[in-house]
C-alpha positions as CSV (number, residue, x, y, z in Angstrom):
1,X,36.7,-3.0,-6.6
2,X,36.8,0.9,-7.5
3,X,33.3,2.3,-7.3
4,X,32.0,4.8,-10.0
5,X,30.4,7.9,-8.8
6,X,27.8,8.7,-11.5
7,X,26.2,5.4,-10.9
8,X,26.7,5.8,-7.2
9,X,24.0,8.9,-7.8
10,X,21.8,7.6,-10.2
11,X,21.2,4.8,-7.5
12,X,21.4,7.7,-4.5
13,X,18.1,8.6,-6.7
14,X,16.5,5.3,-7.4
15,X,17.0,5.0,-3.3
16,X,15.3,8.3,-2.4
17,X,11.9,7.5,-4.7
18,X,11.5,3.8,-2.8
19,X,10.3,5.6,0.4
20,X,6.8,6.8,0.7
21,X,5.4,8.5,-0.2
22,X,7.0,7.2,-3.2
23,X,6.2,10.2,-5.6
24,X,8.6,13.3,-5.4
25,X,9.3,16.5,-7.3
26,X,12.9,17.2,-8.5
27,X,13.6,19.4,-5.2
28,X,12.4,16.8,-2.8
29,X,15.2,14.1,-4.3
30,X,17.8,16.8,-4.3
31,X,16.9,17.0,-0.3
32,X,17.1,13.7,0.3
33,X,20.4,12.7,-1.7
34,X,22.2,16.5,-1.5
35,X,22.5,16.1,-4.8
36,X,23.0,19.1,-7.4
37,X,19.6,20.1,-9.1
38,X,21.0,19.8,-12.3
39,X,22.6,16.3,-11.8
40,X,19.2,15.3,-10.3
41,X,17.8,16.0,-13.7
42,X,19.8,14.9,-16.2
43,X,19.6,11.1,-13.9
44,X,15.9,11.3,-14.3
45,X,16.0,12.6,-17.8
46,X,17.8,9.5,-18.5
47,X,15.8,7.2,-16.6
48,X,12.5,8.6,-18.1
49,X,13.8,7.3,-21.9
50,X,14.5,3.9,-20.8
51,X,10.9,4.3,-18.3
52,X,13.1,3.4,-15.5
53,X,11.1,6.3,-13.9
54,X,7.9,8.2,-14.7
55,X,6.8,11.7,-13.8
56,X,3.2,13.0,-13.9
57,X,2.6,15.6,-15.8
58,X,-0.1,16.9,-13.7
59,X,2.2,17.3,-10.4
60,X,5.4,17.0,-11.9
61,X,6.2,13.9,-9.4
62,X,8.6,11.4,-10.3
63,X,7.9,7.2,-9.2
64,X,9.4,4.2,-10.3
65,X,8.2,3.3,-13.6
66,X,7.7,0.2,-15.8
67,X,11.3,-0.1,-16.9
68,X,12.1,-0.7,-13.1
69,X,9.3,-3.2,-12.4
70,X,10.4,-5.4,-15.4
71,X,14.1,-5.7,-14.3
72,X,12.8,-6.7,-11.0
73,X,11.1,-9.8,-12.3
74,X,13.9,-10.7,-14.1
75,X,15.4,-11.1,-10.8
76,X,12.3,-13.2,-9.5
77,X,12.2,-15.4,-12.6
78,X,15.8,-16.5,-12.3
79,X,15.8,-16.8,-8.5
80,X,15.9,-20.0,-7.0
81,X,12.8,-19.6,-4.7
82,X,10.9,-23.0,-5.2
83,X,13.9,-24.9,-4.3
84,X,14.4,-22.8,-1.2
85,X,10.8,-22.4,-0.2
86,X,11.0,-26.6,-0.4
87,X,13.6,-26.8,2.3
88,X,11.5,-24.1,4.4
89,X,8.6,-26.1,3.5
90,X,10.2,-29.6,4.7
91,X,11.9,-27.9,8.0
92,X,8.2,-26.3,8.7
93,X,6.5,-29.9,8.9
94,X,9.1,-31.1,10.7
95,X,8.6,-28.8,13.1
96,X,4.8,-29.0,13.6
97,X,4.3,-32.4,12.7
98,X,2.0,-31.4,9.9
99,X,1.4,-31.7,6.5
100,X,2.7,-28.9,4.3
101,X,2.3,-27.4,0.5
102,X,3.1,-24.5,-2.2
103,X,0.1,-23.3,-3.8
């Protein structure tokens, strides 16, 4: 599958904010991706409208905002995790002989 490089970088930024100290300044995620400046911002810029990212306007920092958060649960909601945590669950009290639940 052919790759495309514009959303190769806007994840190359995405990827440099989930380390702590999870807040950086434009410069910083240049640094960390050796990305162009002006690339850099036009990313955030565009991840800012949809609140992908947020920046302080106190510090100039950049973090991962709502936008972000929201398609992660997305994920969550529409994962399969009770089913898996049952098998977990039934191999665990197998194991020890005990009785086990999901709160």
């Amino acid at each position: 599958m052919e790759k495309n490089a514009s959303i190769e970088k806007g994840i190359q930024v995405l990827q440099a904010l989930n380390v702590p100290p999870y807040m950086f300044k434009i410069g910083d995620i240049c640094a960390k991706t050796g990305l162009n400046r002006t690339i850099v911002y036009r990313i955030l810029a565009t991840y800012e409208a949809y609140d992908i990212v947020t920046r302080d306007d106190v510090t100039g920092r950049y973090k991962v905002g709502p936008g972000l958060y929201q398609l992660g649960i997305k994920f969550i909601v529409n994962s399969n995790y009770r089913g898996q945590m049952e098998k977990l669950l039934d191999e665990i009290a197998g194991i020890t002989k005990e009785s086990v639940g999901m709160a």
